[in-house]
C-alpha positions as CSV (number, residue, x, y, z in Angstrom):
1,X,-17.0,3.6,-19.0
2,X,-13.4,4.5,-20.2
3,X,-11.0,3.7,-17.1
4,X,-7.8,6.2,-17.1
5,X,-6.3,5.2,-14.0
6,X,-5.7,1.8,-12.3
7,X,-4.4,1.7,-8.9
8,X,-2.7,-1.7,-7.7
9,X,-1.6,-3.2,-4.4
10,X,1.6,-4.8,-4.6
11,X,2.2,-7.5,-2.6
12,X,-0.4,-10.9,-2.9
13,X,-1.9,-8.4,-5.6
14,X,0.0,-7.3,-8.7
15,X,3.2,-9.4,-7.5
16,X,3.3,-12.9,-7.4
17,X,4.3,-15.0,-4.4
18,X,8.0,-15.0,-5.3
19,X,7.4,-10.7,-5.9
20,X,7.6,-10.9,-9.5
21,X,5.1,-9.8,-12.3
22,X,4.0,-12.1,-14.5
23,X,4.6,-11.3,-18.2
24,X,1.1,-11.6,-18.9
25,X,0.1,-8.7,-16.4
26,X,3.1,-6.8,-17.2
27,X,2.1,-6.5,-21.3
28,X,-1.3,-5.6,-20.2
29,X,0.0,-2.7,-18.0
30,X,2.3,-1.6,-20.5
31,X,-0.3,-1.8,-23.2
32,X,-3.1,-0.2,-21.3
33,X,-0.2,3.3,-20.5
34,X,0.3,2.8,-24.4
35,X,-3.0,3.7,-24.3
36,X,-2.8,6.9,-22.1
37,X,-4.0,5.1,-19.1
38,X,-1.8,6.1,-15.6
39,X,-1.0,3.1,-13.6
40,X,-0.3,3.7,-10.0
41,X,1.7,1.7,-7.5
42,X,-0.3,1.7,-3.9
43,X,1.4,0.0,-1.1
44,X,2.1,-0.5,2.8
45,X,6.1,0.0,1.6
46,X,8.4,2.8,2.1
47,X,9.2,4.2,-1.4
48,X,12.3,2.5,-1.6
49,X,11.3,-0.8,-1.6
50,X,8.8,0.3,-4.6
51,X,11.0,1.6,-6.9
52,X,12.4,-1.5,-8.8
53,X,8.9,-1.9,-9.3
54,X,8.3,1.2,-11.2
55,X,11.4,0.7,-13.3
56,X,10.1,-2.1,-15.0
57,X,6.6,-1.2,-15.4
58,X,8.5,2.4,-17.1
59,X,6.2,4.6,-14.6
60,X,8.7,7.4,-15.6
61,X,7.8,7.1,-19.1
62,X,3.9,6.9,-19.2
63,X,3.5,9.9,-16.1
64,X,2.7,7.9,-13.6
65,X,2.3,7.4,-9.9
66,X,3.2,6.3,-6.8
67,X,1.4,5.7,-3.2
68,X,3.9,4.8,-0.6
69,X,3.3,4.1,3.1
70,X,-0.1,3.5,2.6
71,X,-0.4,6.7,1.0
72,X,1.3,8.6,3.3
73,X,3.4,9.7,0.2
74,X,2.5,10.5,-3.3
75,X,5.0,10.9,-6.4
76,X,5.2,11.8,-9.5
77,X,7.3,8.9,-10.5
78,X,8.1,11.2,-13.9
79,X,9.8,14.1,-12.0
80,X,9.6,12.3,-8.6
81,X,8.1,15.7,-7.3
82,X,5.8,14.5,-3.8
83,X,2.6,15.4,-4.2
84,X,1.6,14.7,-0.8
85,X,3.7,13.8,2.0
86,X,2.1,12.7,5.6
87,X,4.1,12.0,9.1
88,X,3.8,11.2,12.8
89,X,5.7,13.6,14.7
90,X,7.7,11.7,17.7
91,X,5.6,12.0,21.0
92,X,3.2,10.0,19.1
93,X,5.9,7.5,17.9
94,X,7.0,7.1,21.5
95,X,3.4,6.8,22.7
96,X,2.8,4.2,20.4
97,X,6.3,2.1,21.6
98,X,4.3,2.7,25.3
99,X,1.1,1.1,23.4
100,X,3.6,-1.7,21.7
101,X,4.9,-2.5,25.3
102,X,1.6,-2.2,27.1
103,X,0.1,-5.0,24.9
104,X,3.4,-7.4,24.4
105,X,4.1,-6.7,20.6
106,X,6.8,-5.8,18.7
107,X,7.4,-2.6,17.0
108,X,9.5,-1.2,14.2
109,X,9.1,2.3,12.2
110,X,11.8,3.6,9.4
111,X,14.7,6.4,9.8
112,X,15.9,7.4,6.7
113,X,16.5,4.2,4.6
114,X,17.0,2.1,7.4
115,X,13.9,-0.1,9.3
116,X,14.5,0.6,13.3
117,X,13.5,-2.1,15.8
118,X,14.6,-2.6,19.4
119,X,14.7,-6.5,19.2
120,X,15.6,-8.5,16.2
121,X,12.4,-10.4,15.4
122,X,11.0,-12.7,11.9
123,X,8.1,-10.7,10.8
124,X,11.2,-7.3,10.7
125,X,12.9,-9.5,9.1
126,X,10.3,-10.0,6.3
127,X,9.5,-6.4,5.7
128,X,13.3,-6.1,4.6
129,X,13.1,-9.0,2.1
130,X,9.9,-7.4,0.7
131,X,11.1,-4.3,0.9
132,X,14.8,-4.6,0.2
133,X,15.5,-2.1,3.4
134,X,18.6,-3.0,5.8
135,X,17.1,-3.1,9.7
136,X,18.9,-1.4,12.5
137,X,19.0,-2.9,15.9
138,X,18.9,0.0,18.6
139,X,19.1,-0.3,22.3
140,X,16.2,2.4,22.7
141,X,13.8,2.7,20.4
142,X,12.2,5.8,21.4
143,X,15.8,7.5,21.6
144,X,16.6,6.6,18.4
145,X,13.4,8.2,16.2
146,X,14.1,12.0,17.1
147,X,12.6,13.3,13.8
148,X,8.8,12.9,12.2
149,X,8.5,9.6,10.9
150,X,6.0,8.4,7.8
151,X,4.7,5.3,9.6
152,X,4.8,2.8,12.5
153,X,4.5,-1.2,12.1
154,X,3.1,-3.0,15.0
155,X,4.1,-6.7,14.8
156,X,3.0,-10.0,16.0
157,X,1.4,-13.4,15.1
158,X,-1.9,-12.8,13.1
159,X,-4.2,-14.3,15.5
160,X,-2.8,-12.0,18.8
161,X,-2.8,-8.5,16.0
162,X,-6.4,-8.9,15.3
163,X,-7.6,-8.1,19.2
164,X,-4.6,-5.5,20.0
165,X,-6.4,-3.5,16.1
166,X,-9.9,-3.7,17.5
167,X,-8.4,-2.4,20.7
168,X,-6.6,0.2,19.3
169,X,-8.6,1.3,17.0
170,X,-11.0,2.4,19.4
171,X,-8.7,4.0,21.3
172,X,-7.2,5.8,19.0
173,X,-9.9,6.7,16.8
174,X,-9.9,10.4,15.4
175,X,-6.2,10.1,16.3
176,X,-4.6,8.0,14.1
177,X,-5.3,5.9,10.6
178,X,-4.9,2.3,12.1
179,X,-5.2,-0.9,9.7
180,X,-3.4,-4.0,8.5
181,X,-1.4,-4.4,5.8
182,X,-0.7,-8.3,6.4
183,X,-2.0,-10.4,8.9
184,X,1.3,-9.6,11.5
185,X,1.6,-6.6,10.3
186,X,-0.9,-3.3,11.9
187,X,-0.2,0.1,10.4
188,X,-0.2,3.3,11.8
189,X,-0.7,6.6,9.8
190,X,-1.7,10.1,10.7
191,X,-5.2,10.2,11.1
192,X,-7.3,10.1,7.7
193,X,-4.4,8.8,5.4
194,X,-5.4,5.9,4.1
195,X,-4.7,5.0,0.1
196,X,-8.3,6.1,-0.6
197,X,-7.7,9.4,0.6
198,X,-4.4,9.6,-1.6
199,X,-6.2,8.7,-3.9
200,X,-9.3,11.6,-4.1
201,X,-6.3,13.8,-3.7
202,X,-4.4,12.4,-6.7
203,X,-7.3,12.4,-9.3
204,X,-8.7,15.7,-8.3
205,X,-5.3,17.4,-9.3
206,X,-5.5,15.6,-12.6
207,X,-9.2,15.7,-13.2
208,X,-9.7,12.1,-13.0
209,X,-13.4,11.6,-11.7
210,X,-13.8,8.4,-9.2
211,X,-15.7,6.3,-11.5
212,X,-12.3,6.6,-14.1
213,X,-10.4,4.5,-11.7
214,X,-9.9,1.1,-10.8
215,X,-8.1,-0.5,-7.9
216,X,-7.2,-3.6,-7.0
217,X,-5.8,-5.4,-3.7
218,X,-6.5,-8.0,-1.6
219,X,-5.6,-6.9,2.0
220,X,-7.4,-4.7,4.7
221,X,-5.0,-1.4,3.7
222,X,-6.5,-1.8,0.7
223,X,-10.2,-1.6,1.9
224,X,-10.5,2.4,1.0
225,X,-9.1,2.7,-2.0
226,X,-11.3,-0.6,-3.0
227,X,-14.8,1.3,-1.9
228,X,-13.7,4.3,-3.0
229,X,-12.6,4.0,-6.8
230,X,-15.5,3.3,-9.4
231,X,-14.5,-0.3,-10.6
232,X,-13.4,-1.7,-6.8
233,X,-11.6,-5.1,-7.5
234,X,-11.0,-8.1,-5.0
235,X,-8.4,-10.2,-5.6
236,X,-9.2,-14.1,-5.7
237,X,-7.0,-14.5,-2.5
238,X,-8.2,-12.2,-0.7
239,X,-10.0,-12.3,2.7
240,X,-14.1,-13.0,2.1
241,X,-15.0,-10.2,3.8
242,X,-12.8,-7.9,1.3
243,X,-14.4,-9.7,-1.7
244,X,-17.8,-8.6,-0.5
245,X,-16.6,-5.0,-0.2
246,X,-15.5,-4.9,-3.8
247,X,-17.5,-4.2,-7.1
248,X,-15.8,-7.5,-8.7
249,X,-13.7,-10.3,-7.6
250,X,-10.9,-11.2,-10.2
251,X,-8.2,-14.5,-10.1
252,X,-5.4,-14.6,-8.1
253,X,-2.1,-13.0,-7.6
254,X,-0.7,-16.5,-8.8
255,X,-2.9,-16.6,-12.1
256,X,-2.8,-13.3,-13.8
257,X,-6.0,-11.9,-11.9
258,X,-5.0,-8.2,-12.4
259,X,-4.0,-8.9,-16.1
260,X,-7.7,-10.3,-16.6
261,X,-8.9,-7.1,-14.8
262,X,-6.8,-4.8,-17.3
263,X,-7.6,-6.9,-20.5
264,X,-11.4,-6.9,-19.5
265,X,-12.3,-3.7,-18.4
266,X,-9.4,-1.4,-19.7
267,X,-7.8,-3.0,-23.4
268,X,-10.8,-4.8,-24.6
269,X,-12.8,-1.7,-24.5
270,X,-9.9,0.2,-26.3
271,X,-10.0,-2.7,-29.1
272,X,-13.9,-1.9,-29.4
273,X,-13.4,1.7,-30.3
């Protein structure tokens, strides 16, 4: 099989702990677009916090893509045309601040290029490192999101987030996409956006089949696109249960595991013909 598109995961998947790329993975991207293949960037961040990401990895250059908010956006980092563009409209924002309230978690969405939060809390405060976003402090949350928004963060301690997702999953299935991205952080999306679904939406407009693509992540938002693409990869760090989800299980975000993934499966096979 001759892969033309590889779909990464940023965070504890194509970046390293310290969010960097290490030169090893980076020449095997760059080789493998040499080569015609389109790389595309598939993460929980808003676009922003993506694009110094592209830059490096020349996205402009090779035509390629990417998936923001979970793949509630998708852009053609060549003419940054969107593709696809998802949003919550602000009843359900505001319902969800109820939900937030009603199960003693934190809360934080994004207006413009600014992350919005009621109380000033560590796990906001990570999502603008990662993310390089400022946060805004607002007396009333629901006042202050007045427009559609792309997606709501839930926040707390990853042992407390695990039962408010299996709660709210249920009862807000057929309503809203609901998943986490890191263990304190659960993800709300309009209802069947989920990188996957980006992604059967991306290919078919450029007549990519499934089993042309591989993605790689290591984190439950990455679940979809994992089952859904025709080499789904499992990063070495990722949770067990993810691993057995995937097609094959490469090394970690800390040694090179998408770089063996692109030099196996993608340049290798290039070499041969």
């Amino acid at each position: 099989m001759a892969y033309k598109m590889i779909v990464l995961d940023l965070d504890d998947t194509l970046l390293r702990d310290d969010h960097t790329i290490s030169p090893r993975t980076k020449q095997a991207l760059m080789n493998a677009q040499e080569a015609g293949v389109k790389v595309v960037l598939a993460s929980g961040r808003p676009t922003y916090g993506m694009v110094h990401i592209a830059e490096e990895l020349r996205l402009a250059d090779y035509g390629s893509f990417i998936l923001s908010f979970n793949g509630a956006k998708i852009i053609d980092w060549r003419t940054k045309e969107e593709l696809f563009s998802s949003t919550l409209p602000p009843e359900t924002v505001h319902q969800l601040d109820a939900l937030s309230k009603q199960e003693n978690v934190l809360i934080h969405t994004y207006v413009g290029d600014e992350i919005v939060t009621e109380v000033e809390n560590e796990f906001t405060n990570i999502e603008s490192d990662i993310t390089g976003l400022p946060i805004k402090l607002v007396p009333n949350f629901v006042k202050a999101v007045k427009e559609p928004v792309v997606k709501v963060l839930m926040l707390a301690p990853g042992e407390e987030l695990v039962h408010v997702e299996e709660k709210l999953q249920k009862q807000l299935d057929g309503q809203l996409s609901v998943m986490r991205s890191k263990p304190y952080f659960l993800e709300f999306t309009e209802v069947g956006v989920t990188k996957g679904t980006s992604l059967n939406f991306l290919i078919q407009k450029l007549g990519i089949t499934r089993e042309e693509v591989i993605a790689m992540g290591d984190s439950y938002n990455d679940v979809a696109m994992i089952e859904f693409a025709g080499l789904g990869v499992a990063m070495g760090n990722a949770p067990e249960d993810i691993k057995k989800l995937a097609n094959h299980v490469t090394d970690t975000n800390m040694d090179d595991g998408v770089a063996k993934v692109v030099e196996e499966f993608v340049l290798s096979r290039l070499a041969v013909k």
